[in-house]
MDAnalysis code that builds the backbone (N, CA, C; Angstrom):
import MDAnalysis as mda
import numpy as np

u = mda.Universe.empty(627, n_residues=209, atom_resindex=np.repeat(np.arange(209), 3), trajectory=True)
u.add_TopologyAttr("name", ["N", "CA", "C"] * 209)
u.add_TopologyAttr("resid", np.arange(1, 210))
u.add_TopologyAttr("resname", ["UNK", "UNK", "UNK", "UNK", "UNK", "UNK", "UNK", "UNK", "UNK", "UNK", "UNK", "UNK", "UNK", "UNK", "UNK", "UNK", "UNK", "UNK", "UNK", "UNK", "UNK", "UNK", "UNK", "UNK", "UNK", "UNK", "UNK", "UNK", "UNK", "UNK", "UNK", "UNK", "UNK", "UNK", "UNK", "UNK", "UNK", "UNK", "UNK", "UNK", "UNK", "UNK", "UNK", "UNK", "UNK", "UNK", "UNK", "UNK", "UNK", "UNK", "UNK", "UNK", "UNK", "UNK", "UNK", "UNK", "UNK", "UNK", "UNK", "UNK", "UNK", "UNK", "UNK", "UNK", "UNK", "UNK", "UNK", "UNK", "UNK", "UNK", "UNK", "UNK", "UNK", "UNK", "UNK", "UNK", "UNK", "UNK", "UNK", "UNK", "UNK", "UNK", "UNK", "UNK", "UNK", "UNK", "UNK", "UNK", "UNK", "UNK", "UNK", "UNK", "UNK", "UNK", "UNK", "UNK", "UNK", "UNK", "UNK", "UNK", "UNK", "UNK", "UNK", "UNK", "UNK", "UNK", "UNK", "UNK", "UNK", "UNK", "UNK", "UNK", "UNK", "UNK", "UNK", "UNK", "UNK", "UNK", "UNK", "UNK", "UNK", "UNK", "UNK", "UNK", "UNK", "UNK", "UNK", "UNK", "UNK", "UNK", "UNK", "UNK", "UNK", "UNK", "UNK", "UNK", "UNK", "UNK", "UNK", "UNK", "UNK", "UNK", "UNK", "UNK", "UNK", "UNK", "UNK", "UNK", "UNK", "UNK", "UNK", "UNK", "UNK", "UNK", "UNK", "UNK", "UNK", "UNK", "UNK", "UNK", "UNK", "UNK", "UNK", "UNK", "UNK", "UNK", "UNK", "UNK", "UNK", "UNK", "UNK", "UNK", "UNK", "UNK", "UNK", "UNK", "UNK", "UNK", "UNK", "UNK", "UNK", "UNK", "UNK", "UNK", "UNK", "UNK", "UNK", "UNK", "UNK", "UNK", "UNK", "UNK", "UNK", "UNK", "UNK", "UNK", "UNK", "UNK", "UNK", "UNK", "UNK", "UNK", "UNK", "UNK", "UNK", "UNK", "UNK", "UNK", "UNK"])
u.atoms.positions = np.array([
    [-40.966, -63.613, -0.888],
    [-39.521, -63.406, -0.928],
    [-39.215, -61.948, -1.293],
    [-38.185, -61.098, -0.620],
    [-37.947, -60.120, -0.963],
    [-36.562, -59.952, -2.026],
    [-36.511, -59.549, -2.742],
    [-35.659, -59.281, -4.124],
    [-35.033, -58.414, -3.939],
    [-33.749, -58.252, -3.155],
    [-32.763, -57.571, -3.298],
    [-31.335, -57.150, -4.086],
    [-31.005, -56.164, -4.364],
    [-29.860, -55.717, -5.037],
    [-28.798, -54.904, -4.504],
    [-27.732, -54.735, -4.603],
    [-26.632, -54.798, -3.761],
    [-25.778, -53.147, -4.775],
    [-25.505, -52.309, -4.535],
    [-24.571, -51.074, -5.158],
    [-24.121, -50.908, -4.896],
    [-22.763, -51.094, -4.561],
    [-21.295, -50.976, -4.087],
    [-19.996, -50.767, -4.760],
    [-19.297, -50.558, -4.535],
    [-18.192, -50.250, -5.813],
    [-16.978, -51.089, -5.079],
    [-16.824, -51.643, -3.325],
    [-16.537, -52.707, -3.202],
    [-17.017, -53.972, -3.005],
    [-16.078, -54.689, -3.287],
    [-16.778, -56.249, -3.809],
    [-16.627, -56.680, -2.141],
    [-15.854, -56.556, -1.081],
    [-15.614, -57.039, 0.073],
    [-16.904, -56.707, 0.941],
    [-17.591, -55.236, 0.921],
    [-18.445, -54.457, 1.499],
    [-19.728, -55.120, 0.885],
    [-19.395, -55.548, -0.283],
    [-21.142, -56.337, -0.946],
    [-20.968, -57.541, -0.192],
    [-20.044, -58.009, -0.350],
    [-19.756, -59.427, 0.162],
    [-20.553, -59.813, 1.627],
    [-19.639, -58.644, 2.496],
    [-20.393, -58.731, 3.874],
    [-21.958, -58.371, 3.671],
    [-22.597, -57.385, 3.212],
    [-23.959, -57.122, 3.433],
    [-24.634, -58.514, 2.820],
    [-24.071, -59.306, 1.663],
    [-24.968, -60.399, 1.137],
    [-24.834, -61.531, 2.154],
    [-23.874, -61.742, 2.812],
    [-23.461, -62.750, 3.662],
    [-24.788, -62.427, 4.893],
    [-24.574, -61.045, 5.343],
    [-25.360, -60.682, 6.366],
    [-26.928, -61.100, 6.257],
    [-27.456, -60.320, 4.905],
    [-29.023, -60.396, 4.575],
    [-29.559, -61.717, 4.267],
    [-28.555, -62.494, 3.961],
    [-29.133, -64.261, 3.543],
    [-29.534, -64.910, 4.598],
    [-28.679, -64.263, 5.542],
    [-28.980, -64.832, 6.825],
    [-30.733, -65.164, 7.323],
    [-31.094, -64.575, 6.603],
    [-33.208, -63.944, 6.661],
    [-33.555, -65.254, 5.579],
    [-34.625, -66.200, 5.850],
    [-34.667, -66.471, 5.276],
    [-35.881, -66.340, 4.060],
    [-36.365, -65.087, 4.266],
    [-37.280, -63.891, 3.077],
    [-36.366, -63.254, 2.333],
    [-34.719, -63.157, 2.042],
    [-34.413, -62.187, 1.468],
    [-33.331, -62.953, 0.680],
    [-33.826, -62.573, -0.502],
    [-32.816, -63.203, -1.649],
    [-32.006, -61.966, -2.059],
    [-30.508, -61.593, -2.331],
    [-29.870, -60.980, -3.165],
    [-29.994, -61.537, -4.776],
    [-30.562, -60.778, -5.480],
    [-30.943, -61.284, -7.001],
    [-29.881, -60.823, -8.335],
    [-28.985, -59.445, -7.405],
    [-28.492, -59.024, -8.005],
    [-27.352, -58.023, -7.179],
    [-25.915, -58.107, -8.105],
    [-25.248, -56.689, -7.897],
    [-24.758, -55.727, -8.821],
    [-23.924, -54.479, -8.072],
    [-23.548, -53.705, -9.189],
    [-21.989, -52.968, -8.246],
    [-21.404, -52.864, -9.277],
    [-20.233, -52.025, -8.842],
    [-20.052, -50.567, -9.501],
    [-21.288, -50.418, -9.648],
    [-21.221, -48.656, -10.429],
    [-22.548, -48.164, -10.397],
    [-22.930, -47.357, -10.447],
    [-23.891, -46.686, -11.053],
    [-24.363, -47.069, -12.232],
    [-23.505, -47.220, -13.057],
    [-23.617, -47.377, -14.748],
    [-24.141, -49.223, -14.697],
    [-23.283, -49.849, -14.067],
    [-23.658, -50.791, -14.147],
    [-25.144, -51.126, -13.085],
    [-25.822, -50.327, -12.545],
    [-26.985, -50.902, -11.871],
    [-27.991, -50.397, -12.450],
    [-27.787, -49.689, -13.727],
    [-28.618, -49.773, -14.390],
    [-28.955, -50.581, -15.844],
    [-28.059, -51.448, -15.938],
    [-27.947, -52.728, -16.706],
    [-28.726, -53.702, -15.809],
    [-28.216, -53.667, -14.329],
    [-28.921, -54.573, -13.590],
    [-30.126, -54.850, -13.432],
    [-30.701, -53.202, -13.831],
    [-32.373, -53.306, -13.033],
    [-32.633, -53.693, -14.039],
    [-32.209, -53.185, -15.353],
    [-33.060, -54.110, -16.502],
    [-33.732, -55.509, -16.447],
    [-32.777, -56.209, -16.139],
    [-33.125, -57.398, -15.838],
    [-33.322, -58.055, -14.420],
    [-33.409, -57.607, -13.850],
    [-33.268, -58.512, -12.194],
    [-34.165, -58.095, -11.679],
    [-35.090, -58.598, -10.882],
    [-36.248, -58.729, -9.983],
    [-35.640, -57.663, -8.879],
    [-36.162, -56.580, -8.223],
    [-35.479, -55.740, -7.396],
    [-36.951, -55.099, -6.012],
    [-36.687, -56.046, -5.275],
    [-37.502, -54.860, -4.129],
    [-37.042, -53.884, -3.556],
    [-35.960, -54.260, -2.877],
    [-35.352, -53.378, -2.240],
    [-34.133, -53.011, -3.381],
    [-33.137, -51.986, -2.990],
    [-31.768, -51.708, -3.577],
    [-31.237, -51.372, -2.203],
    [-30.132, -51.287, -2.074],
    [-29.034, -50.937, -0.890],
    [-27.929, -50.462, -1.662],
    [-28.087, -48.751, -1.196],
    [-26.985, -48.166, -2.468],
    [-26.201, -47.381, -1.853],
    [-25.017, -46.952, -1.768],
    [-24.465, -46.907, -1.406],
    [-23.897, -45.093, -2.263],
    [-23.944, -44.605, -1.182],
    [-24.360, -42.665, -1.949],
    [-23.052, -42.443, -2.622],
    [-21.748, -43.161, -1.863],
    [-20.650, -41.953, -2.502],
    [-19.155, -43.114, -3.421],
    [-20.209, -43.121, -4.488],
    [-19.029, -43.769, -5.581],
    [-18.988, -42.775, -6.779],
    [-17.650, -43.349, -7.037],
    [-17.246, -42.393, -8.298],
    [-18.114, -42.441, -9.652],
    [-18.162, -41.060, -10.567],
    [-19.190, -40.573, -11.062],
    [-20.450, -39.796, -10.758],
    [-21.521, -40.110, -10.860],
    [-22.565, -39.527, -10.677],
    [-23.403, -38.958, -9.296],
    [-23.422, -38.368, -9.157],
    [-23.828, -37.908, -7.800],
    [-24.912, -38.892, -7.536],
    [-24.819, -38.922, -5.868],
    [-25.561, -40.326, -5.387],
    [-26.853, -39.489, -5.360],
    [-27.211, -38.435, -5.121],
    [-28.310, -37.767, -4.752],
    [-29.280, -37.750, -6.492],
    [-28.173, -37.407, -7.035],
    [-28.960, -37.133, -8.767],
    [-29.116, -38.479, -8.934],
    [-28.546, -39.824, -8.386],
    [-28.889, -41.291, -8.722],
    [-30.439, -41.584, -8.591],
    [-30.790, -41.362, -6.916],
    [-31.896, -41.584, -6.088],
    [-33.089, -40.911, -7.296],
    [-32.937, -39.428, -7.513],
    [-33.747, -39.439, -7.726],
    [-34.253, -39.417, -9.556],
    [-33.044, -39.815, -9.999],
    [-33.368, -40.719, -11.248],
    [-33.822, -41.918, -11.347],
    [-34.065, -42.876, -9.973],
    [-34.283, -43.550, -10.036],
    [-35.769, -43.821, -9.479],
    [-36.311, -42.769, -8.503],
    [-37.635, -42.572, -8.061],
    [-38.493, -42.054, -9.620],
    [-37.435, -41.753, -10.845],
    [-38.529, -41.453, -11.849],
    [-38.331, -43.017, -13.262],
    [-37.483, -43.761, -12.796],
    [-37.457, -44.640, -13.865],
    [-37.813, -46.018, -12.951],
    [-37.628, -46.067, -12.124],
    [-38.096, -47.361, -11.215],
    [-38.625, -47.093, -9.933],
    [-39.983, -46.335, -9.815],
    [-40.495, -45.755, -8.791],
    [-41.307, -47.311, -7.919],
    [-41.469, -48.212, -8.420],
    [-41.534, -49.009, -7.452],
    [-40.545, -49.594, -6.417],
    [-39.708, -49.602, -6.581],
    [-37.914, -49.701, -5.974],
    [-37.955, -48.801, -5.065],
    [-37.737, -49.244, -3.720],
    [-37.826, -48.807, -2.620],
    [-36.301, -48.808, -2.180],
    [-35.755, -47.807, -1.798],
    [-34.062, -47.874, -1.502],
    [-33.890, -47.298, -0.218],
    [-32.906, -48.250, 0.176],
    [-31.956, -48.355, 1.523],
    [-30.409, -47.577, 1.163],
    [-30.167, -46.584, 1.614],
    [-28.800, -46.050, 1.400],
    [-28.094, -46.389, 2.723],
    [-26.818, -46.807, 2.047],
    [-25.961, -47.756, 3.029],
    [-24.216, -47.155, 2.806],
    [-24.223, -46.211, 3.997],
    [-23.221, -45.185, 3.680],
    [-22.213, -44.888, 4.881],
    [-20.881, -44.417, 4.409],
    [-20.255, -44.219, 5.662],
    [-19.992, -42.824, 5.803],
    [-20.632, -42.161, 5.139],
    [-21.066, -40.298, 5.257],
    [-21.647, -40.266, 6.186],
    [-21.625, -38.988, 7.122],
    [-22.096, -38.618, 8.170],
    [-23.820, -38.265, 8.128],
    [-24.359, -39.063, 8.928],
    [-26.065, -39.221, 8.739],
    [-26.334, -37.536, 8.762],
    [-25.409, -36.720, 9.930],
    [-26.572, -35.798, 10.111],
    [-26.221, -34.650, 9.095],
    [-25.341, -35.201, 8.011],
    [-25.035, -34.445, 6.839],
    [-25.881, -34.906, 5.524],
    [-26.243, -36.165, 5.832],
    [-26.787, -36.642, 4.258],
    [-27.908, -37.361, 4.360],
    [-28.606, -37.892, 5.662],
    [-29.891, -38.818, 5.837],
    [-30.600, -37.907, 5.423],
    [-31.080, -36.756, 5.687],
    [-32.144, -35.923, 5.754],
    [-32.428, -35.949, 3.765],
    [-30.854, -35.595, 3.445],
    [-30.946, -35.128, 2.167],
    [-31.674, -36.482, 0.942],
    [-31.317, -37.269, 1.394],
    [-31.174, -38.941, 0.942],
    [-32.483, -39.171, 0.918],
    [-33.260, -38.858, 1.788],
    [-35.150, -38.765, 2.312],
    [-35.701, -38.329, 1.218],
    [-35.559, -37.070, 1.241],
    [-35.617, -35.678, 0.598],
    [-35.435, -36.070, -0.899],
    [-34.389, -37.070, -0.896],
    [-34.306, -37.745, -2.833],
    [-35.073, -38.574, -3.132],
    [-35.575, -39.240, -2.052],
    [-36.329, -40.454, -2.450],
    [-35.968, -41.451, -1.887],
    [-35.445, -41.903, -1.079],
    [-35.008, -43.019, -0.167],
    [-35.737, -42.901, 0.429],
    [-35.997, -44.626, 0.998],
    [-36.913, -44.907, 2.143],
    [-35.907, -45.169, 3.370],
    [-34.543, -45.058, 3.606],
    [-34.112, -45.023, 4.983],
    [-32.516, -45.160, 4.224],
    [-32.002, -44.831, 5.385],
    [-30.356, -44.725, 5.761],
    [-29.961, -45.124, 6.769],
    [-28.934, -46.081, 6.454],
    [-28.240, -46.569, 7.409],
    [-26.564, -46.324, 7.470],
    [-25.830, -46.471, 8.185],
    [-24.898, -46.483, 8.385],
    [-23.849, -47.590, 7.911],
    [-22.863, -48.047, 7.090],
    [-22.102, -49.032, 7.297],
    [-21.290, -49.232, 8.322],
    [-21.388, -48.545, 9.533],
    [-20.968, -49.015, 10.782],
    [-21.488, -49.334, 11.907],
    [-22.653, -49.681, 11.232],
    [-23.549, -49.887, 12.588],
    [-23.860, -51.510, 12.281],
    [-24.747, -51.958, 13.543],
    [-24.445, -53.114, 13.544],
    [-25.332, -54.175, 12.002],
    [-24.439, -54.688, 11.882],
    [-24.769, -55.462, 10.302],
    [-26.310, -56.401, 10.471],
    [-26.723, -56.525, 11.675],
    [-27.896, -57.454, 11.507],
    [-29.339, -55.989, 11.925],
    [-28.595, -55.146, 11.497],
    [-29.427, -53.612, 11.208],
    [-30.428, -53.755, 10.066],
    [-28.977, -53.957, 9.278],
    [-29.168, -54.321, 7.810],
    [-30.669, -54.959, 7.659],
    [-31.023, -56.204, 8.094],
    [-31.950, -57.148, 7.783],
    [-33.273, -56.635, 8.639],
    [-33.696, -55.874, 9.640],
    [-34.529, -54.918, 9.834],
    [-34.550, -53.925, 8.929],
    [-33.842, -53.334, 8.937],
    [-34.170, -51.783, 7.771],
    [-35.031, -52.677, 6.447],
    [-34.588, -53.746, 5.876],
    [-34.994, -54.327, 4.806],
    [-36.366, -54.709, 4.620],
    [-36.299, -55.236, 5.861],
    [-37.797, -56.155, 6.152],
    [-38.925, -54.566, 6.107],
    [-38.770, -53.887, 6.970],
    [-39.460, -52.196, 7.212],
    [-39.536, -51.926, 5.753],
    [-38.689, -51.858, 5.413],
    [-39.097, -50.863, 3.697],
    [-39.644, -51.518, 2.868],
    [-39.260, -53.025, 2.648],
    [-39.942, -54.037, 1.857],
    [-41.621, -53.793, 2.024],
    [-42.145, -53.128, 3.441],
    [-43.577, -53.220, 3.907],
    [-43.790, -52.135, 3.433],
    [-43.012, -51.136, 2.582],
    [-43.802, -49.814, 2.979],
    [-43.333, -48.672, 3.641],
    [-42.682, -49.144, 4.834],
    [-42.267, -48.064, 5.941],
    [-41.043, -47.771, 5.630],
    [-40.841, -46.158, 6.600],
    [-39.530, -45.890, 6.151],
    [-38.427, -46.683, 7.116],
    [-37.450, -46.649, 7.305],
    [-36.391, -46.559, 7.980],
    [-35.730, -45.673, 8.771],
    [-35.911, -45.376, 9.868],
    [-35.240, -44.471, 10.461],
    [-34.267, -44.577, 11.596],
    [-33.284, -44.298, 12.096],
    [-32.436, -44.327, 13.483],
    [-33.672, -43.183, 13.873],
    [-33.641, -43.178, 15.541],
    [-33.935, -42.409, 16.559],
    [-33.548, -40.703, 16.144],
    [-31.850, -40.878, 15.894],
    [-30.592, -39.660, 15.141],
    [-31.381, -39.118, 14.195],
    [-31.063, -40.087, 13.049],
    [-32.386, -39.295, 11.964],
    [-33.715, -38.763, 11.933],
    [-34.474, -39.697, 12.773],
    [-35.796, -39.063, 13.129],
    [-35.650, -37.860, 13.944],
    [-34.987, -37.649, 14.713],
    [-34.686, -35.973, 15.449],
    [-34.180, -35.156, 14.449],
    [-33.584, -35.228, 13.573],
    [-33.024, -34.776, 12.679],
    [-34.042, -34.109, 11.487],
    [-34.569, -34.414, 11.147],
    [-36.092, -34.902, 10.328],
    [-37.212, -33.912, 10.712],
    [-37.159, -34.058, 11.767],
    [-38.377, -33.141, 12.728],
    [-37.730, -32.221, 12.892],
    [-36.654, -31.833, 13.511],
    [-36.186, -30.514, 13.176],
    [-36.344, -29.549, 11.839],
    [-36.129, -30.324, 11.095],
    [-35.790, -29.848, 9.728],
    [-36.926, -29.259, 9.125],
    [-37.930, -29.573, 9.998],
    [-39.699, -29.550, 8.996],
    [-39.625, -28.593, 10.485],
    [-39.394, -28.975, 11.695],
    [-39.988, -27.683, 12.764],
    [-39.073, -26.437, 13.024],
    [-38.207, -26.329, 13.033],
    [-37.539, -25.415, 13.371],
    [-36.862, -25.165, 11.570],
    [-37.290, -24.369, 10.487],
    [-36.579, -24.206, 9.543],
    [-35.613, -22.647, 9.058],
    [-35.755, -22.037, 10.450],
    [-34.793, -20.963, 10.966],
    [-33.747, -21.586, 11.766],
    [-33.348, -22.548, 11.860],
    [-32.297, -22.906, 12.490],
    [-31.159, -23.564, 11.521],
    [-31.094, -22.879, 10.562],
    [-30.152, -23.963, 9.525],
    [-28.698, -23.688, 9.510],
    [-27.717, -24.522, 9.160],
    [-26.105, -23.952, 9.441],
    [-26.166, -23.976, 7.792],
    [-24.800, -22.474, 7.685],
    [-24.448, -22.514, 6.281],
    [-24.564, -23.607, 5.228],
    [-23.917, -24.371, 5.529],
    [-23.624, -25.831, 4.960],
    [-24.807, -26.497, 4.286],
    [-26.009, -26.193, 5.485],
    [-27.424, -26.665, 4.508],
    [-27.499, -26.544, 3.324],
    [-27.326, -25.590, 2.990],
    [-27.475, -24.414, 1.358],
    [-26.377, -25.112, 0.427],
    [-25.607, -25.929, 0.702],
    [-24.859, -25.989, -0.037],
    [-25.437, -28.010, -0.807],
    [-25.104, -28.053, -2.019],
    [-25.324, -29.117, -2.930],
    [-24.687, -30.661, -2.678],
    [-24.974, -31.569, -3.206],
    [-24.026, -32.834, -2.691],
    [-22.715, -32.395, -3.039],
    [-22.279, -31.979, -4.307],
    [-20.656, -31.720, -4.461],
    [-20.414, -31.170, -3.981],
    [-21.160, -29.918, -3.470],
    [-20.165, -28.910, -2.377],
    [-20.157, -29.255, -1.338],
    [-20.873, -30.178, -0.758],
    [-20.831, -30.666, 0.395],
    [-19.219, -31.788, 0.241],
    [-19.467, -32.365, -0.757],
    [-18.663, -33.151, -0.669],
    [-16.644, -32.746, -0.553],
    [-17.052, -31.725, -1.662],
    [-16.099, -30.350, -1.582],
    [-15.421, -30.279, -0.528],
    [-16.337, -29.365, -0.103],
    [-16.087, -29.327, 1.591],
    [-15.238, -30.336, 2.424],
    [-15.870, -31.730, 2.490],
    [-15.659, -32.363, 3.239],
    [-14.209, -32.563, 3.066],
    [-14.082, -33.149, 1.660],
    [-12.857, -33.634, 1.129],
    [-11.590, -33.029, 1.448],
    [-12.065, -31.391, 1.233],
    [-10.953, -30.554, 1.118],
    [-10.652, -30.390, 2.852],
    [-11.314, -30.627, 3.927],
    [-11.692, -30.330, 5.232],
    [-10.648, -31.574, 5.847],
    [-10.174, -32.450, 5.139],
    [-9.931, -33.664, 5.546],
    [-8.472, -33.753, 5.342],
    [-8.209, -32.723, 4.253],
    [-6.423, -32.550, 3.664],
    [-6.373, -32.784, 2.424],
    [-7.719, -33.219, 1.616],
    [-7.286, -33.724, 0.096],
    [-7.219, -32.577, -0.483],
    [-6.412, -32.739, -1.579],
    [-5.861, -31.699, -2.628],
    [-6.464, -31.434, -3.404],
    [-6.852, -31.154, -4.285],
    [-8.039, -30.564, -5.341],
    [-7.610, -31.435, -6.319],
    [-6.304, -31.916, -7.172],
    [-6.239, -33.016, -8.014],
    [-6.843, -34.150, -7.286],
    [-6.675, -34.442, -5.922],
    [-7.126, -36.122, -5.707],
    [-8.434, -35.779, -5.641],
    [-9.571, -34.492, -5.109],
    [-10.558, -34.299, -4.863],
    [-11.452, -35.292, -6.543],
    [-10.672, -34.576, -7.477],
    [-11.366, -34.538, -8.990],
    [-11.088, -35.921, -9.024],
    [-9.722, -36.947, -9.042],
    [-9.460, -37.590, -8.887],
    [-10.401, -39.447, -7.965],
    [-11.075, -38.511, -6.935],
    [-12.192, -39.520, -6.511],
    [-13.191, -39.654, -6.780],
    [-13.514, -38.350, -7.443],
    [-15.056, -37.777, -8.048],
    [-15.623, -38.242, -9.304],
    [-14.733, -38.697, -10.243],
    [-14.365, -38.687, -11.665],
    [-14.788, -37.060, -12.070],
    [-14.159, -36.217, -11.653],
    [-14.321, -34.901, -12.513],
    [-13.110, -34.172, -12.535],
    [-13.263, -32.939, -13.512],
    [-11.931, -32.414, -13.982],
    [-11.796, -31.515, -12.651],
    [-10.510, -31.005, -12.654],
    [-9.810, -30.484, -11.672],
    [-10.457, -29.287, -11.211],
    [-10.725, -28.542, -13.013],
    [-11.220, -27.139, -13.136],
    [-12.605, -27.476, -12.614],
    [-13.583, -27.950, -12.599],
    [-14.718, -28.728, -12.302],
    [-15.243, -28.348, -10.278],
    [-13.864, -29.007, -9.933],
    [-13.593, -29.152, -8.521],
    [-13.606, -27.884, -8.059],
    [-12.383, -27.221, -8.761],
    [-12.370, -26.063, -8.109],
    [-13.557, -24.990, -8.168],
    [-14.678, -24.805, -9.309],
    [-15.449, -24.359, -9.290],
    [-16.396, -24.232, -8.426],
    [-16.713, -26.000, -7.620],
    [-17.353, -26.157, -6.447],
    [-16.757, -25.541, -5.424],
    [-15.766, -25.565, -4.969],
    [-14.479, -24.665, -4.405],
    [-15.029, -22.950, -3.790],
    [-14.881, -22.601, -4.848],
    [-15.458, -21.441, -5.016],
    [-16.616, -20.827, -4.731],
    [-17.423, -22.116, -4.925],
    [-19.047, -21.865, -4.868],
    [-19.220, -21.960, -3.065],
    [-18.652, -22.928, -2.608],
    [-18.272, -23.357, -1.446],
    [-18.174, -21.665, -0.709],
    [-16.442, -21.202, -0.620],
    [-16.541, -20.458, -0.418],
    [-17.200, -19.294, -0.258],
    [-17.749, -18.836, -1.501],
    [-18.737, -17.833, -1.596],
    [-19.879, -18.236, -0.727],
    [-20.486, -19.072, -0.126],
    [-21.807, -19.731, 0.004],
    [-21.468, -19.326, 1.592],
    [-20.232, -19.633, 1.777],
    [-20.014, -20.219, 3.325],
    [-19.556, -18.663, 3.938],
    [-19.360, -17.616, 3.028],
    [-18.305, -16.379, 3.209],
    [-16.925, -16.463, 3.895],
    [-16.217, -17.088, 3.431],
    [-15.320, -17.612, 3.773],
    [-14.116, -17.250, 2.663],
    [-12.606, -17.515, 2.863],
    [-11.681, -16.952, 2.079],
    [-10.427, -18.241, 1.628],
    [-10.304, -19.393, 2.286],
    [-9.328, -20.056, 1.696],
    [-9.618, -21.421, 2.211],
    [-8.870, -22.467, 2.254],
    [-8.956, -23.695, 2.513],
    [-9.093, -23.583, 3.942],
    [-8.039, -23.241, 4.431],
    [-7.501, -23.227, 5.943],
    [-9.160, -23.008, 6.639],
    [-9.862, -21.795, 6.187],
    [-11.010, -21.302, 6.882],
    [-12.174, -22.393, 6.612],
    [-11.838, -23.234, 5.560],
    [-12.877, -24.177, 5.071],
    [-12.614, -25.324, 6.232],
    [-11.741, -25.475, 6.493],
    [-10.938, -26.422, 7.218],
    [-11.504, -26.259, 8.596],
    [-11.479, -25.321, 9.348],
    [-11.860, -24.836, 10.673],
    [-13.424, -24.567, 10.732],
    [-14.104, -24.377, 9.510],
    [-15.888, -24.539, 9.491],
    [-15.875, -25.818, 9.790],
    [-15.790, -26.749, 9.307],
    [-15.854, -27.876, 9.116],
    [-15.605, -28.567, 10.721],
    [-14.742, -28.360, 11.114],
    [-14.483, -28.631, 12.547],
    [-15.179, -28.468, 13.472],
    [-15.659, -26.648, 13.475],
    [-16.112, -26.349, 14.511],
    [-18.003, -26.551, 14.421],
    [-18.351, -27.278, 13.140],
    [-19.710, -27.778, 12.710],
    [-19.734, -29.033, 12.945],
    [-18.686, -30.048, 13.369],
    [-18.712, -31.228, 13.719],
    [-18.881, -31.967, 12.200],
    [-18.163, -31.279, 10.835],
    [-18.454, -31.984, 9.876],
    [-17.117, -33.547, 9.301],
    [-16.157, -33.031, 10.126],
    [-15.115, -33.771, 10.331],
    [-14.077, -34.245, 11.370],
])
């Protein structure tokens, strides 16, 4: 039986993936969490093969999660289950310690392959990601600004790329305003760039939004 755990911060989105994975009849959900904070109460106690976590909830960076968790529960093999853009965050997600990424829009009986694969060992990959992947290790003169930049500034970026305001930015993040804008900045400087508007039009013309 495989021992699964569920990280979501919605209860509707756990709902569907547990509905989906039961469907197998090797895969037990043993456990969930609606935080960060709380999935680590969880692992304490709950039998966990897999995790299915989900990168972008409020608090702690999903990337600093992964790989706090490749050093406190390195047998835990994780599935990130995200509606961030793969060819912005699979690579990075790898790179933390995940054994594969999937999409929450792709098709839900995905889900129960990716599971079965990592439960063995193997990674998880789309076709997307695996080109992605190999690039990244073969061609490492080909990188766009954006590479260089951190999960928050990425996220930064995105947020601010999308129309959010720097209070709602801090506001989704759990961080202070001044906090935000610092990434802001860092952003800018990183990207050589001068105001939102120009952050706005990178972003576009990189296919980041």
């Amino acid at each position: 039986m495989i021992h699964v755990v569920l990280c979501d911060d919605h209860a509707l989105v756990r709902r569907g993936i547990r509905d989906t994975l039961e469907e197998a009849v090797d895969i037990k959900i043993s456990g969930e969490a609606g935080s960060y904070s709380e999935l680590r109460e969880v692992l304490r106690s709950t039998p966990c093969d897999v995790l299915l976590l989900d990168l972008n909830m409020p608090g702690r960076s999903g990337l600093e999660v992964l790989s706090s968790l490749r050093e406190t529960h390195p047998r835990i093999k994780v599935l990130v289950v995200s509606m961030n853009p793969a060819d912005q965050y699979a690579v990075r997600c790898l790179r933390a310690g995940a054994q594969g990424y999937a999409s929450k829009a792709a098709d839900p009986l995905v889900l129960i392959d990716a599971v079965h694969l990592i439960a063995q060992g193997r990674k998880y990959l789309t076709s997307e990601v695996a080109q992605m992947l190999a690039e990244s290790i073969s061609e490492p003169a080909q990188v766009a600004g954006h590479a260089a930049l951190s999960e928050r500034e990425l996220q930064t970026l995105l947020k601010i790329a999308s129309g959010r305001r720097l209070s709602e930015i801090a506001e989704e993040l759990m961080l202070s305003p001044k906090t935000v804008s610092v990434y802001r900045a860092r952003v800018l400087e990183k990207l050589k760039l001068s105001n939102n508007a120009e952050l706005t039009v990178y972003a576009i013309r990189n296919g980041l939004v």
